[in-house]
N, C-alpha and C positions, 0 to 999 in steps of 0.2 A: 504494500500500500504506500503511496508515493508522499505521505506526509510526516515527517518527521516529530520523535518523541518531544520535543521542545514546545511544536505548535498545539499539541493535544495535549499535554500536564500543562498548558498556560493558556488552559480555555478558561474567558473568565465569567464565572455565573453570577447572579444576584449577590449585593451585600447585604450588612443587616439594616438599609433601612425599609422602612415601615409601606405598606404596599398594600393595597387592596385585592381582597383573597378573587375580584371577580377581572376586573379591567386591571389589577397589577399597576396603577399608578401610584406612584410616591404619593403619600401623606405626611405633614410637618407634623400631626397630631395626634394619639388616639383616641382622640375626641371624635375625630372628624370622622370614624370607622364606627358602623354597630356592631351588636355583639358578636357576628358573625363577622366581623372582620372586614365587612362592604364599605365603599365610600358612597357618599350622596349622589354622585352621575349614577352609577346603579341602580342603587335603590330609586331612581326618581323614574326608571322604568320596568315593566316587567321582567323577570329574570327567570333562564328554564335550566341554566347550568348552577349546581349547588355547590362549584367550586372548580377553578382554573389552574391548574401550577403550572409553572415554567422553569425550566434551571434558570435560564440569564435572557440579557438584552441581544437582541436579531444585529447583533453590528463586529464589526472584527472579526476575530479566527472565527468566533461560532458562529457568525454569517457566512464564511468560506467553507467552512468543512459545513454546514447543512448545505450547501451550493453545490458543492464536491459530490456529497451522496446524492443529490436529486436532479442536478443535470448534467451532470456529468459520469453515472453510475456507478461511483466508488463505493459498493453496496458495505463493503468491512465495519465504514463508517456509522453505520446503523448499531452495532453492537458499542460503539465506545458512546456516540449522542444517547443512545436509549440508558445506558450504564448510566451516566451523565444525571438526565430527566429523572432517572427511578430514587439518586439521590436526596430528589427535593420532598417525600414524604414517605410517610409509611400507606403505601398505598393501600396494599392487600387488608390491611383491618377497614378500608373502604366504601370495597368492592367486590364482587362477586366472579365477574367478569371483565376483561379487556375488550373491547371492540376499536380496531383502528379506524377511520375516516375515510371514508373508500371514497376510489376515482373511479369513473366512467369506464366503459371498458374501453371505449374506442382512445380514450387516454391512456390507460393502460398498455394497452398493444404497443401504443407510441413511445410510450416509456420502458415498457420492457419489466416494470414492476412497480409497486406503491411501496413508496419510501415510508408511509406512515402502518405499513401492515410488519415492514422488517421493524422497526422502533416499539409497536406494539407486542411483537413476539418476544424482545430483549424484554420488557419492563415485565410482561406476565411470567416468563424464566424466573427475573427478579422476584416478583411477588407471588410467585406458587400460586396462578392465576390462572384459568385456560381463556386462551385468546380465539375470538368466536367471529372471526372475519366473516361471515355469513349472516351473522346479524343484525347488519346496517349495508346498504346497496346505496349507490346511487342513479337512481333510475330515470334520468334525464341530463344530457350533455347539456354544461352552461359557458359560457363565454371565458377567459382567460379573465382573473381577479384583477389582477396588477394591474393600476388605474385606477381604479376604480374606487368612488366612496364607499364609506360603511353602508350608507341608504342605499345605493348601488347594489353593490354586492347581498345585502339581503333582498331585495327583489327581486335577483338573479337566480338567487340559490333557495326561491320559496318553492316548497313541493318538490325539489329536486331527488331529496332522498325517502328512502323506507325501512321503517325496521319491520325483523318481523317477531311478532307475537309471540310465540309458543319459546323465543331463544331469551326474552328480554321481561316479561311482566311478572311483577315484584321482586325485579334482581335489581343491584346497581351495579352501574356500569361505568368501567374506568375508561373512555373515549380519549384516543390517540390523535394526535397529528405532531405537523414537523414546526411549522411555525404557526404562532396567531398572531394576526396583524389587527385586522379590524373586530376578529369575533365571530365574523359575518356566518364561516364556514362552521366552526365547532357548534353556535348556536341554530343551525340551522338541521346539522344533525345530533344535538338534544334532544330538539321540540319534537322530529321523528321519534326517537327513543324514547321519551315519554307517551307521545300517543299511543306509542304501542305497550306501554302500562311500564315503562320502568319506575323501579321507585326511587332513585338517585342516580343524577349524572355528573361524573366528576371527569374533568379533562385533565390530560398533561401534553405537553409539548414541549421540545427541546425552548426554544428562542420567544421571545413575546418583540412583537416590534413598537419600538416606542412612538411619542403621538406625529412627531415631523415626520414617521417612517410610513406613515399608516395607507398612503397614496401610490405607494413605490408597490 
């Protein structure tokens, strides 16, 4: 793998400050958080994910090695990111199940593989999880994200995915992907994973892109 031991033990993730357990924005205060750890943009709209992690910020090495692994198919990189991501909580006292963020197939084909299905397999390894890529589809091809606003991208991605039933109701479910930018995509298959009766969705992803990034 063509990336040396230096640029990977000097991936840098999240410090300790204080950060919203849902949109991940710094807070000067823990005032400014309920008890659930939300800031007031959240809470000032409906919420279908019950909690977001990320290791670190979408910029530097961890911008390059997630770039490495997803377009460029340096797949190894999936096992040190997902290592990476599994470190930011105790997942498995959770969740019941892993399900990654599934691509289209016709993406797919093109890509040769879902970058968030190999990240998902590391993290449920990690947490003694079975990983149920069958669980969540996406059953309608949408437009390329990047550009695109948040309001954007959730009109994009409304009705795009489905869970199904009999894998997901009254489980919670630990929902993968590689980066969040806007939200658009992980809450778009929550809201699926709930209508199909889950009882808690909780994400993780390697990278969170911070707010000037969130267009890009």
């Amino acid at each position: 793998m063509p990336v040396c031991s230096d640029c990977i033990t000097g991936l840098d993730g999240w410090g300790d400050e204080l950060r919203c357990t849902l949109c991940q924005r710094q807070v000067s205060h823990p005032a400014s958080l309920d008890d659930a750890g939300a800031c007031g943009v959240c809470l000032s709209r409906p919420q279908v994910l019950d909690r977001v992690w990320t290791y670190g910020p979408y910029q530097g090495g961890l911008r390059q090695l997630v770039h490495l692994l997803k377009y460029d198919g340096m797949m190894p990189l999936a096992t040190t990111l997902g290592e990476r991501s599994s470190k930011t909580a105790d997942f498995g006292s959770e969740a019941d199940l892993v399900v990654p963020a599934p691509l289209h197939w016709t993406r797919r084909l093109e890509r040769g593989f879902n970058q968030s299905l190999l990240l998902a397999q590391v993290l449920a390894r990690r947490s003694e999880l079975p990983c149920v890529p069958r669980a969540l589809r996406r059953k309608r091809a949408t437009p390329p994200q990047a550009g695109l606003s948040g309001a954007r991208r959730r009109a994009s991605l409304r009705g795009a995915f489905e869970a199904r039933r009999s894998l997901v109701e009254g489980r919670r479910v630990l929902l993968v992907d590689d980066v969040v930018t806007t939200g658009a995509t992980i809450e778009a298959c929550a809201r699926a994973l709930k209508r199909a009766g889950a009882k808690r969705v909780t994400a993780v992803a390697v990278a969170r892109a911070q707010l000037a990034q969130r267009a890009v």
